[in-house]
C-alpha positions in Angstrom: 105.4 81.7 115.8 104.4 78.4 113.8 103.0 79.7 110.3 100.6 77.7 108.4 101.5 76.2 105.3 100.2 77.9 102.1 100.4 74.9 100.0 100.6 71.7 102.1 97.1 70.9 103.3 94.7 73.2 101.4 96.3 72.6 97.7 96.7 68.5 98.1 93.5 68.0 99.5 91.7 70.1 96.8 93.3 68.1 94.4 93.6 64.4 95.5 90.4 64.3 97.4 88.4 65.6 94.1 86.7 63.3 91.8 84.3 60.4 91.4 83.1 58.5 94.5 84.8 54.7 94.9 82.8 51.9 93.3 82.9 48.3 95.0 84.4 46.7 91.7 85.9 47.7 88.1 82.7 46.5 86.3 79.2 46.5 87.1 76.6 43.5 86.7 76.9 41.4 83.6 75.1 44.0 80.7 75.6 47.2 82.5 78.5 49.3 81.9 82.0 49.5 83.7 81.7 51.7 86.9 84.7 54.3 87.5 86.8 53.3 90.8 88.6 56.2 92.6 92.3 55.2 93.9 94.4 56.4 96.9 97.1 56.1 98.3 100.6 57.4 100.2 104.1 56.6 100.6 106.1 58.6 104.0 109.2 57.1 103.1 109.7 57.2 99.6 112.5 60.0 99.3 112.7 63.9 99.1 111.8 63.7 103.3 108.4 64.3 102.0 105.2 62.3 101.1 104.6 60.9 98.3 100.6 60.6 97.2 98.8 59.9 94.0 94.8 59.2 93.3 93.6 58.1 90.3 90.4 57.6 88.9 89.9 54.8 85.8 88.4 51.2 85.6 91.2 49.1 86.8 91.9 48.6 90.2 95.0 46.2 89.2 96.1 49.1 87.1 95.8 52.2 89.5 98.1 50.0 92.0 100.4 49.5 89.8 100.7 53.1 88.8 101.1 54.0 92.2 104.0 51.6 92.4 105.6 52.8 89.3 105.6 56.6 90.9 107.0 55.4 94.4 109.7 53.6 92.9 110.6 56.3 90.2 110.5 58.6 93.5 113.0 56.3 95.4 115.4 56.3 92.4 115.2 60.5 91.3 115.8 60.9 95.4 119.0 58.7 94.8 120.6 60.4 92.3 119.7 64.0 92.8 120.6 63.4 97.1 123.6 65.7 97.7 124.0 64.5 101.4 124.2 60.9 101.0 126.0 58.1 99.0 124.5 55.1 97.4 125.8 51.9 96.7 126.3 51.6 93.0 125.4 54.7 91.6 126.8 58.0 91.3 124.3 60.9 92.0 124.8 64.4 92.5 126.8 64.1 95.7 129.3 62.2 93.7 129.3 64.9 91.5 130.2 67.5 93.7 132.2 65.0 96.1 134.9 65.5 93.1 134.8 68.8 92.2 138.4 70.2 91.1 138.9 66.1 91.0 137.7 64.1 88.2 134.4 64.0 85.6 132.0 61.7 87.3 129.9 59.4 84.6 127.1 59.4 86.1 122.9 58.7 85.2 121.5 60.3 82.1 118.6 61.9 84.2 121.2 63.9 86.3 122.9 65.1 82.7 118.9 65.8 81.8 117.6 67.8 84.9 120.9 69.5 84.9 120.2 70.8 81.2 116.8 71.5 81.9 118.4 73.5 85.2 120.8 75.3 82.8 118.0 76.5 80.6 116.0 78.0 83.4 119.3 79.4 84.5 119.6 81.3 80.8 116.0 82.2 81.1 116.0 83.8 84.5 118.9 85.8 84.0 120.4 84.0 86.8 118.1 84.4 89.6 117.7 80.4 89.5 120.8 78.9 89.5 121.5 75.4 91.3 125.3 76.6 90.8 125.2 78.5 94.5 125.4 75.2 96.5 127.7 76.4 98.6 126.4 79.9 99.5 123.1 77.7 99.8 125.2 75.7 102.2 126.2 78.5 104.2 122.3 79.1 105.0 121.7 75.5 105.4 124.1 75.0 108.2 122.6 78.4 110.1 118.6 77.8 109.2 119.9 74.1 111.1 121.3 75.8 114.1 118.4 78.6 114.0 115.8 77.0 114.3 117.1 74.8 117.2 117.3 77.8 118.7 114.0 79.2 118.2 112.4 76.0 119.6 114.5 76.8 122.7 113.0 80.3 122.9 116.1 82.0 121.6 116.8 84.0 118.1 120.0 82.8 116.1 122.7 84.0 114.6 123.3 85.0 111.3 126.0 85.0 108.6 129.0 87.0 108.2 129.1 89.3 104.8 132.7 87.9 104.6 131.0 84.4 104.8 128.8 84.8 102.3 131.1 87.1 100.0 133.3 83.7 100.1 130.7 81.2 99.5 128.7 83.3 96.5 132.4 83.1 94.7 131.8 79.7 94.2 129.0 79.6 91.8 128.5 79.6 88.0 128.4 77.5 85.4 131.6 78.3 84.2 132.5 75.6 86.6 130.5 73.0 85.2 130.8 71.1 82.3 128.6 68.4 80.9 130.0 65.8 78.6 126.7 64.3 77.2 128.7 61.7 74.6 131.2 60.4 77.9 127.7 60.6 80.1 130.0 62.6 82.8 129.6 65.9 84.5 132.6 67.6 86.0 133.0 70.3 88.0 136.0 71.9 87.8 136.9 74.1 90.4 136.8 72.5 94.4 134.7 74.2 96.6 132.0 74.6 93.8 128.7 72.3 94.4 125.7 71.7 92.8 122.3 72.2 94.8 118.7 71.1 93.0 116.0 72.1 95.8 114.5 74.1 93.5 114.3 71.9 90.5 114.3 67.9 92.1 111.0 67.1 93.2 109.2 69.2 90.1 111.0 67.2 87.7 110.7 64.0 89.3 106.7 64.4 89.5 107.4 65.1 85.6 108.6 61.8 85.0 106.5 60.1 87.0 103.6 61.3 85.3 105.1 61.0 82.0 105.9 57.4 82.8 102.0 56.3 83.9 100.2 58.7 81.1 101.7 56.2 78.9 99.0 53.3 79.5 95.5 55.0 78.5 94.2 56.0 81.8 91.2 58.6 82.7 92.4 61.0 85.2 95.2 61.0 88.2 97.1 63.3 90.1 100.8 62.7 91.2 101.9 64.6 94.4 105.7 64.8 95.0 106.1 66.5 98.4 103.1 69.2 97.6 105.0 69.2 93.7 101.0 68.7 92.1 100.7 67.3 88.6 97.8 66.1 87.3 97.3 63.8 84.3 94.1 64.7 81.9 90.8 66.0 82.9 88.8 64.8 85.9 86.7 62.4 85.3 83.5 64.3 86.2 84.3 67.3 83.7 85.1 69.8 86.7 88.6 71.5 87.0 91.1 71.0 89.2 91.6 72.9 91.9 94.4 74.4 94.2 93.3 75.9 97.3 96.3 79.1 98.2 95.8 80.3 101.7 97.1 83.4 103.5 100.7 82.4 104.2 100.3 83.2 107.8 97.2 81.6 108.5 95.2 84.6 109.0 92.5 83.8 107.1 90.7 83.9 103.8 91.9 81.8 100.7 91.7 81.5 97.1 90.7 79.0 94.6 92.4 78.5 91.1 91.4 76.4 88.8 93.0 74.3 85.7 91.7 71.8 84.0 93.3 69.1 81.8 97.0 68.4 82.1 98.8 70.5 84.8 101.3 71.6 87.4 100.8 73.8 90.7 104.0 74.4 92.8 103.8 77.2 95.1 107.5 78.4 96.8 107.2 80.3 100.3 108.7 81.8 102.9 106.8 80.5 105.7 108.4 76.9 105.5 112.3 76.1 106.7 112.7 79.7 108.1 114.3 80.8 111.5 114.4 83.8 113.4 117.7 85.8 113.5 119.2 88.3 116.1 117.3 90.9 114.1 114.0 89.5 115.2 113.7 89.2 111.1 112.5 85.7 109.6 115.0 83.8 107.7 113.7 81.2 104.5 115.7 79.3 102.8 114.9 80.7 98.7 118.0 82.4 98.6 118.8 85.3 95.8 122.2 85.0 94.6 122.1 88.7 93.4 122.1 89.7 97.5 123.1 86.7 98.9 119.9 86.7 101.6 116.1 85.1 101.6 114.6 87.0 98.6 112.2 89.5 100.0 110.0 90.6 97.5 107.0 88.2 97.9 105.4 85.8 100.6 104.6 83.2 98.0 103.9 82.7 94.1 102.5 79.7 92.7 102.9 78.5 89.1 100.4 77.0 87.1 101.8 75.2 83.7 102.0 71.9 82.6 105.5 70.8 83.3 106.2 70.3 86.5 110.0 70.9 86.4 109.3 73.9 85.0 106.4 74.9 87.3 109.1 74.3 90.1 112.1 76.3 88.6 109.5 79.0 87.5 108.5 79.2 91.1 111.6 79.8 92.6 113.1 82.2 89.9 110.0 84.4 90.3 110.3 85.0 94.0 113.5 86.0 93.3 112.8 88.9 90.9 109.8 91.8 90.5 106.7 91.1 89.1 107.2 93.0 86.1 110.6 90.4 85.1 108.5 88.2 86.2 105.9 88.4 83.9 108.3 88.6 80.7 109.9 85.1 81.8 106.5 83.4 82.0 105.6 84.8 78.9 109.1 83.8 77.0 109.0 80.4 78.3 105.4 80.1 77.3 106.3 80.9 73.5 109.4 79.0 73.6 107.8 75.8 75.5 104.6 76.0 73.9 103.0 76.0 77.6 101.1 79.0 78.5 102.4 79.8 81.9 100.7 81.8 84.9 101.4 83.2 88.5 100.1 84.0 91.7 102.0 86.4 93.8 101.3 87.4 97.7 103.0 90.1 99.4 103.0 92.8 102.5 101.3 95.4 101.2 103.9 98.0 101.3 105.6 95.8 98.8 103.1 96.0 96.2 104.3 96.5 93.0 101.4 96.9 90.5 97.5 96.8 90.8 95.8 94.0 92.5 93.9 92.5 94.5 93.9 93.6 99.0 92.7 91.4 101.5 93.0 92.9 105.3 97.0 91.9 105.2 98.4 91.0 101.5 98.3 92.2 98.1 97.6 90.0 95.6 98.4 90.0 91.9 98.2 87.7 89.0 98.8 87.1 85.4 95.9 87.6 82.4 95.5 83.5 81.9 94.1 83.4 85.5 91.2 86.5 85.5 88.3 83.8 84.9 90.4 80.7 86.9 90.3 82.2 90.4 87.6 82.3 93.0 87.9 84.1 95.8 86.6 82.4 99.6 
């Protein structure tokens, strides 16, 4: 069964398509103020095998094209160097990296030795539970999602991994193995085998940088989304929040509204997206938790709302991975330690409900304190 994506059309659309109406030019009639123009566009091939789109609303249509430009070519470099499947002619990404584990200490970009810090603080701050270390046991699933959900589309289940498989490929994982030399500018990692897998931190922390890189011209309001990775830049321009629609993850009705407003991030991580359908009959997703070495089965989705989008992206993934209660104490640490209040959404099957919430007719529905007066329910 094809399930319908919590975040994809319901969140983008809430956001980009938001805002002041387009006006035929920057400027009105000589002696009358500067009308506000609403920008839009979209790039399919930019990187991440994902869409790139950004809107913007401001004064300068010369201006909000170029921003646009800025953020698809920032997203065609961050794919480069964070791709661990393919090589690029003259630079060194994170393939090269783990190409020459057990090898050599690759020099490489000083974003990779950044994302890779900021991956190694969420790492500390998780207890573990996101850790881009696991590449290979992520591998292991990679391979088998691939082949699984061939299969489904031929009407068949697949099969699944061996414990001895996994037992192997989860003892190649930990930082132990990596070390990060930030005056040579090289990574290293030091044991072959070992590889270094950023799904859960790429696209986050390039929509950071790409809206850190067009919030530095003075600019009214605009929204960067990296593959459904939503960050928006200052208030909207009519005073309204934003807004991120979060649908029942299998498309079975009713839907949620939170709202934000200023600066902010939304990333939502599911299980209802890269999945496949094992000899068990069980669905298979590809958020792994190292701790059991299978999909993490505690939630059908959280979103994050905070203003970093790298860390909206690692929060997201580290929470579905653990119990609401841990999950609760990590937002609030990284909010007093970041400065960034932090909040969460989490779905689940009702007979996993873990604390007091909210029931529709076939999920539970908790969230944090920040969020009582943010959310309206459809």
């Amino acid at each position: 069964m094809k399930l319908k994506r919590l975040f994809a059309t319901g969140a983008a659309a809430a956001i980009l398509c938001s805002g002041c109406s387009a006006a035929p030019s920057s400027s009105a009639s000589a002696g009358s103020e500067a009308q506000l123009l609403t920008y839009k566009n979209s790039a399919v091939d930019a990187g991440f095998d994902t869409v790139y789109a950004y809107s913007e609303t401001g004064y300068d249509a010369e201006q909000m094209k170029a921003h646009f430009d800025t953020g698809v070519s920032l997203f065609r470099k961050y794919n480069d160097l964070f791709d661990i499947y393919n090589d690029y002619e003259g630079i060194a990404n994170l393939k090269t990296i783990n190409d020459n584990a057990g090898i050599a200490p690759v020099e490489c970009d000083s974003e990779i030795i950044a994302m890779l810090k900021d991956a190694k603080y969420f790492y500390d701050l998780s207890g573990g539970c996101f850790d881009i270390t696991s590449g290979a046991l992520m591998h292991v699933w990679h391979e088998y999602r691939t082949q699984g959900i061939e299969m489904n589309l031929e009407g068949k289940t697949a099969p699944l991994p061996s414990e001895a498989e996994l037992s192997e490929a989860a003892k190649l994982c930990g930082w132990d193995k990596v070390q990060i030399d930030e005056e040579a500018g090289t990574v290293f990692i030091t044991e072959a085998g070992v590889s270094l897998d950023v799904g859960g931190i790429a696209k986050g922390y390039t929509a950071e940088k790409i809206a850190q890189a067009i919030a530095q011209d003075e600019i009214v309001s605009a929204a960067v989304d990296a593959g459904r990775n939503v960050r928006t830049i200052n208030a909207k321009a009519d005073g309204s929040p934003w807004n991120v629609r979060i649908v029942s993850p299998d498309g079975s009705g009713g839907s949620m509204i939170v709202q934000a407003a200023g600066s902010c991030s939304f990333v939502t991580s599911g299980d209802y997206e890269r999945f496949f359908v094992g000899e068990d009959g069980k669905n298979y997703h590809h958020i792994i938790d190292t701790s059991t070495m299978y999909p993490a089965a505690y939630y059908r989705s959280v979103t994050i709302l905070t203003e970093d989008s790298a860390a909206a992206d690692c929060l997201s993934t580290a929470l579905f991975c653990m119990s609401v209660e841990d999950g609760r104490k990590m937002l609030a640490q990284y909010a007093q330690e970041s400065g960034h209040p932090a909040d969460a959404v989490w779905i689940m099957d009702p007979d996993k409900a873990q604390e007091e919430g909210r029931d529709t007719e076939d999920f539970h529905i908790v969230w944090t304190e920040g969020l009582t007066d943010r959310i309206i329910f459809e």
